[in-house]
C-alpha positions in Angstrom: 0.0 0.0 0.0 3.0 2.2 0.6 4.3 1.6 -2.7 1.2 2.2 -4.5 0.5 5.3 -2.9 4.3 6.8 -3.2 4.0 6.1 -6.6 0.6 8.0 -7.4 2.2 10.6 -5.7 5.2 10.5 -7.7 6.4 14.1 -9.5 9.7 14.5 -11.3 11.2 17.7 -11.9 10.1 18.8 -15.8 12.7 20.9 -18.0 12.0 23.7 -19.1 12.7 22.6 -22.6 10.5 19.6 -22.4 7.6 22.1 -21.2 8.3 24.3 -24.2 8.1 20.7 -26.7 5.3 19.7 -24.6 3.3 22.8 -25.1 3.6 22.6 -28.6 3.0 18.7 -29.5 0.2 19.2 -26.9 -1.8 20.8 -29.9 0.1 19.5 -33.0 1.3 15.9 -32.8 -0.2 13.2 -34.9 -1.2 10.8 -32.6 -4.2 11.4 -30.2 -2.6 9.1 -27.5 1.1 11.3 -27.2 -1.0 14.7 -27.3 -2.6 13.3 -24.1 1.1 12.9 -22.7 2.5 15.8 -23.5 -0.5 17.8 -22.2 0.1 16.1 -19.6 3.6 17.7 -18.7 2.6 20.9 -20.0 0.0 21.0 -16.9 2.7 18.9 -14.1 4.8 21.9 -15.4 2.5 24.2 -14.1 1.8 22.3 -10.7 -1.2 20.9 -11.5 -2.5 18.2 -9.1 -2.4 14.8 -10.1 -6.0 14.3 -9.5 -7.3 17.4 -11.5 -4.2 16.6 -14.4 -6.2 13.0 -14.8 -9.9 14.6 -14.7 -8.6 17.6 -17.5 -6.7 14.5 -19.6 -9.8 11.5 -18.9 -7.8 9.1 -17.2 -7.1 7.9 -13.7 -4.6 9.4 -11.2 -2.4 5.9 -11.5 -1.9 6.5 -15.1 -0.5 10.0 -14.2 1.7 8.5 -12.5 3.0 5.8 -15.0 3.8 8.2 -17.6 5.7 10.3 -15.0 8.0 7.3 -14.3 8.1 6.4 -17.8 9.3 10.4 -18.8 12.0 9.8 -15.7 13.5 7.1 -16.7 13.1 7.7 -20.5 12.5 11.3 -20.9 10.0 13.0 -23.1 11.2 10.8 -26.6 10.1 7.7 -24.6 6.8 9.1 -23.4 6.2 10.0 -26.9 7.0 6.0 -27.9 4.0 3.7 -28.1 4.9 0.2 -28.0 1.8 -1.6 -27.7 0.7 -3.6 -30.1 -2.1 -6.0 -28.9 -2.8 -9.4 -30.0 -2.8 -10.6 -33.6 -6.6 -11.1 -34.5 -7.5 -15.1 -35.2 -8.7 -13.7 -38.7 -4.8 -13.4 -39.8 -4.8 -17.4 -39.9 -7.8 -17.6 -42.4 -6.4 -13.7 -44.8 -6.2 -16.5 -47.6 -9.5 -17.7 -47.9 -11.1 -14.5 -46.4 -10.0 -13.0 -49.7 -10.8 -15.8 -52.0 -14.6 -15.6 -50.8 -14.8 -11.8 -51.6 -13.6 -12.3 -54.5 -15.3 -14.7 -55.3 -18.6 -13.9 -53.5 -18.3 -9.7 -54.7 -20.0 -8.9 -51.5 -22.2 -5.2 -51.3 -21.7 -4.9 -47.8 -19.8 -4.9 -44.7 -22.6 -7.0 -43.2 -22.5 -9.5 -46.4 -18.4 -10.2 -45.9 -19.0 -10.3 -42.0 -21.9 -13.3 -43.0 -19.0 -14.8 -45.2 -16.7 -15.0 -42.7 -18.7 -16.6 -40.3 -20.0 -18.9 -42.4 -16.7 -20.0 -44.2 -14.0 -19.6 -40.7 -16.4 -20.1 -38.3 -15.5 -16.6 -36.6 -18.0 -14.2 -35.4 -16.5 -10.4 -35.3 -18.1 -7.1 -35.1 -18.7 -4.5 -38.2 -16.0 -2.8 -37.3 -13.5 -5.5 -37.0 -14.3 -6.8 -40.2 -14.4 -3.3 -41.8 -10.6 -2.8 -40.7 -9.4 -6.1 -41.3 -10.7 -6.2 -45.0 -9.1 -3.1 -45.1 -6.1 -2.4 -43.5 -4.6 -6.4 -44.1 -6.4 -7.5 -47.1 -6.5 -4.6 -49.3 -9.9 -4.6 -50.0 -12.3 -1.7 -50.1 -15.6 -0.9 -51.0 -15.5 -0.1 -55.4 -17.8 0.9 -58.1 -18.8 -1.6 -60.3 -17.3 -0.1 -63.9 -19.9 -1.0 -66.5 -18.7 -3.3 -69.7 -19.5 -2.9 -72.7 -20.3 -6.2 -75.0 -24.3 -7.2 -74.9 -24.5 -10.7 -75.9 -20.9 -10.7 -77.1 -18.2 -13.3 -75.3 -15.8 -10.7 -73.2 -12.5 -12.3 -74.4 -13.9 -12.3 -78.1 -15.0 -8.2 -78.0 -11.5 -8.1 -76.2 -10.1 -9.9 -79.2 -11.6 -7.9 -81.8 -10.9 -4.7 -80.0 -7.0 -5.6 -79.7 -7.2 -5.9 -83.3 -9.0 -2.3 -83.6 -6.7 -0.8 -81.5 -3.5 -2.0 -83.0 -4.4 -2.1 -87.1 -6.8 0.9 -87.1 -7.2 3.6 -83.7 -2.9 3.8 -82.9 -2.2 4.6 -86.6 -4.3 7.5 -87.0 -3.5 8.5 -83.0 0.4 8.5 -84.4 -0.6 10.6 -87.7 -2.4 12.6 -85.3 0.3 13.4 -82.9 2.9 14.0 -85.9 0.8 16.4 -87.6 0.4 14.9 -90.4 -3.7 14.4 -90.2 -6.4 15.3 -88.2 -8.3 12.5 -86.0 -11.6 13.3 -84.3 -13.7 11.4 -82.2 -17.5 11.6 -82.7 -20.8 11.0 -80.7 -24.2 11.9 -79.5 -24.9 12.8 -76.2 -29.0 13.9 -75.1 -28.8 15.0 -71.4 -32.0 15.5 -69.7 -33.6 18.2 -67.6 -33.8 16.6 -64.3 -31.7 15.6 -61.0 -28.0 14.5 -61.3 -26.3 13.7 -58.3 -23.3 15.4 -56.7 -21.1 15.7 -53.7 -20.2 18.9 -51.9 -18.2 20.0 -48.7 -20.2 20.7 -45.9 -21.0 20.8 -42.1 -24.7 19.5 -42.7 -26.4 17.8 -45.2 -27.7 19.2 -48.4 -31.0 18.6 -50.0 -31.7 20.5 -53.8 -35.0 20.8 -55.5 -35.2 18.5 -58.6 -36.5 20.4 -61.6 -40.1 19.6 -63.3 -40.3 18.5 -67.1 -38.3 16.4 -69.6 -36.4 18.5 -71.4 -33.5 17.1 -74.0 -31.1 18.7 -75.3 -29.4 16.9 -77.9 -25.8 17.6 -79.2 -23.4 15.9 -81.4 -20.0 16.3 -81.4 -16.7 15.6 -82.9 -13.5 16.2 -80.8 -9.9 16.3 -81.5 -8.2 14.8 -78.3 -4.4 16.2 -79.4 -5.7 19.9 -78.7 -9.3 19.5 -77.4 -10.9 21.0 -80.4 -14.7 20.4 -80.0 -16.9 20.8 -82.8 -20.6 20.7 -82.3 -24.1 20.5 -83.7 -27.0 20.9 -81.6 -30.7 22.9 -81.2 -32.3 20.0 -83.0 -35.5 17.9 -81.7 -33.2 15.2 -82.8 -30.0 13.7 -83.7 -30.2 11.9 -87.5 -28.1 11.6 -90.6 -28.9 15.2 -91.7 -27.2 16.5 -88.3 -24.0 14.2 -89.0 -23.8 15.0 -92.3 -23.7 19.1 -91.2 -21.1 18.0 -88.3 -19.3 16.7 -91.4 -19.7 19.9 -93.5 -18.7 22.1 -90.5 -15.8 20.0 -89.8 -14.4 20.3 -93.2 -15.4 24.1 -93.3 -13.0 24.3 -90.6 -10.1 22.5 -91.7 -10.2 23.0 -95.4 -6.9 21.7 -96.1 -6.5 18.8 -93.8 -6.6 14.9 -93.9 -9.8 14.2 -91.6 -10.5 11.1 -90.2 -13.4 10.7 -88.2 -13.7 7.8 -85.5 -17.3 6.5 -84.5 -20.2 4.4 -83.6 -22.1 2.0 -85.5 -25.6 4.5 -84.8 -27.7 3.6 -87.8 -27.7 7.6 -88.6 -24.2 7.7 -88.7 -23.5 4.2 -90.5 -26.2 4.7 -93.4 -25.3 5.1 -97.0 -26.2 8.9 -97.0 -23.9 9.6 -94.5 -20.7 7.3 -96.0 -21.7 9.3 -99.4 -21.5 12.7 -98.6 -18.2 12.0 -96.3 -16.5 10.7 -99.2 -17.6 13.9 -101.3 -16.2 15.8 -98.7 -13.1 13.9 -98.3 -13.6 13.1 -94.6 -12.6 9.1 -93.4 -15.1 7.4 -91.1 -13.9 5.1 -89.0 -16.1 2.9 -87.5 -15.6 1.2 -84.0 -16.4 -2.5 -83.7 -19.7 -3.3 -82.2 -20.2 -2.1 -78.1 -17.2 -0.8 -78.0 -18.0 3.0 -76.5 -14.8 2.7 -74.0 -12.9 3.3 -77.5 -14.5 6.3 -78.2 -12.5 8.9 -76.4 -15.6 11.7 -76.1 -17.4 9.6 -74.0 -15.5 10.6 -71.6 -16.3 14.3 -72.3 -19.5 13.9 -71.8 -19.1 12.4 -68.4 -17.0 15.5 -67.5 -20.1 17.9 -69.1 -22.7 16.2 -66.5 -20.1 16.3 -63.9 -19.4 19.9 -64.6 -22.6 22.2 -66.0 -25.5 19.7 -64.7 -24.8 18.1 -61.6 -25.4 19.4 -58.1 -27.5 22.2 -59.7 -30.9 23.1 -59.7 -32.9 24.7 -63.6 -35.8 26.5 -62.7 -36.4 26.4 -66.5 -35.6 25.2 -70.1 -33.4 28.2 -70.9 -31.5 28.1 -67.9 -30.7 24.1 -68.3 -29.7 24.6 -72.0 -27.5 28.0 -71.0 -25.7 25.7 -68.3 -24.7 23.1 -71.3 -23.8 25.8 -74.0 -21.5 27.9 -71.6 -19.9 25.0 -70.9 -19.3 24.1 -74.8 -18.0 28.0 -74.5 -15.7 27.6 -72.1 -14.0 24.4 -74.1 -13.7 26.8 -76.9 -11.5 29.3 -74.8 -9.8 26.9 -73.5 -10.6 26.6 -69.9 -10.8 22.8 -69.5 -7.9 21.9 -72.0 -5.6 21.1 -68.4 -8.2 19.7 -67.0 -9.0 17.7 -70.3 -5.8 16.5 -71.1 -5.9 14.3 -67.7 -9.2 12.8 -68.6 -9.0 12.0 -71.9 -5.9 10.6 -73.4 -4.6 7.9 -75.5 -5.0 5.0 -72.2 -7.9 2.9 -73.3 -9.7 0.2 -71.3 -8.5 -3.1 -70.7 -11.9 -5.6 -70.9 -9.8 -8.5 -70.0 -8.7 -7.1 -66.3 -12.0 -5.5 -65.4 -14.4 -8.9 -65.6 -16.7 -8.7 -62.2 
């Protein structure tokens, strides 16, 4: 009983110098544990008893005193040491088939994988076990499903035939491209709608938006040239149709009148129809057409993700104008450049590999 009480009793002198580091890793040091410590000192410093030190800091008088004899014997760099470690969870001897289940499995949820291990280890654990030990020691965390193109198509034969694209068609017109020697654009429809797109913001509360009446469309069809972001674009219609790429043709050869064009795009019936093959070939303008679901090798599909992302979610259109002003000031600010940084990141000459994304 002596003992015990000597040593919750127990005050070494402090520096000055350790009060001055304690003061300041108090406030600033990483670790929520060591701040405790040092705030600690900063208050022993000051004469604080050891009963009021422990009610300020949240722990008892005895633990006061164990980091007093530990700073003693070890001085402030050993107070700031943490050693402890804890036990090695029983999950560590089943990592192994703990990850060949989710894999296997593709579980939604922390609850489904915490269902999974019990059922195939036998070990019950809590959420939030589970959560960090699929984390932090498998590697695992929660993804998006990334959606594949292909319909009824085998995956390794649209992989095939897209290899084959790639190689004998899309990276011989990217290198003419990028010498200078012709100009390569890639072409598409895009039709967003009036309504609610999702988004995420910074804030202290949660955020609700009003979701704007009607159907609106506005429909746009473009052609862009991912060396220098040039976007060239056709829209107002009720519709897109072979008249509409067959003016995004004329306008595209209007504004290079010199150049080689080749033109890369979908199998659309408006685009692929013999109209449409006629009048590019009076205009001297090379379509190129993609193999069958392959939009992942059409590089302005990835504009248009950026346009929602940018003009049309997160905000609220009160009316038609103000939905269609959003998308056209954001074709206007391509045009001048704003987004050609920002562009540059998102779309370049990296295209999907089907084989390695298979759920």
């Amino acid at each position: 009983m002596w003992l015990l009480s000597y040593k919750m009793m127990y005050s070494p002198q402090i520096s000055k110098a350790d009060f001055k580091r304690a003061k300041y890793e108090k406030d600033f040091n990483k670790s929520v544990k060591i701040r405790r410590r040092m705030e600690m000192i900063y208050l022993k410093y000051k004469n604080y008893l050891h009963e009021t030190i422990a009610d300020i800091i949240g722990v008892t008088p005895k633990t006061i005193s164990t980091w007093l004899c530990i700073y003693e014997s070890r001085g402030l760099d050993g107070l700031a040491q943490l050693k402890y470690k804890g036990q090695p969870s029983i999950l560590h001897d089943f990592k192994k088939t703990i990850k060949e289940v989710i894999e296997q499995e593709s579980p939604r949820s922390i609850e489904a994988i915490q269902f999974l291990v019990k059922e195939h280890t036998g070990v019950s654990r809590s959420l939030t076990q589970i959560r960090y030990f699929v984390t932090k020691h498998l590697g695992i965390r929660r993804r998006k499903i990334q959606p594949l193109p292909g319909g009824n198509i085998d995956l390794e034969e649209l992989a095939s035939k897209q290899e084959y694209y790639l190689k004998n068609t899309l990276k011989p017109l990217i290198h003419k491209s990028l010498s200078g020697k012709e100009k390569l654009f890639f072409c598409d429809a895009v039709h967003p709608v009036q309504g609610f797109y999702n988004s995420y913001v910074y804030s202290e509360k949660s955020k609700s938006m009003r979701t704007s009446s009607g159907r609106n469309r506005f429909n746009l069809l473009s052609a862009l040239d991912v060396t220098n972001m040039d976007l060239i674009s056709i829209y107002g219609g009720t519709y897109v149709n072979s008249d509409t790429t067959v003016e995004l043709l004329e306008l595209l050869r209007k504004n290079y009148p010199e150049d080689t064009i080749n033109l890369v795009l979908d199998n659309a019936r408006y685009q692929r129809c013999q109209y449409v093959q006629e009048q590019a070939e009076l205009l001297k303008i090379n379509l190129f057409f993609l193999p069958t679901y392959s939009p992942n090798l059409n590089l302005i599909e990835r504009l248009w993700k950026f346009l929602k992302k940018t003009a049309l979610a997160g905000k609220y259109f009160a009316t038609k104008e103000s939905f269609q002003n959003s998308i056209l000031d954001f074709l206007t600010d391509i045009e001048n450049g704003k987004y050609t940084a920002k562009l540059k990141t998102l779309i370049n000459y990296n295209f999907q590999d089907l084989t390695k994304l298979a759920v």
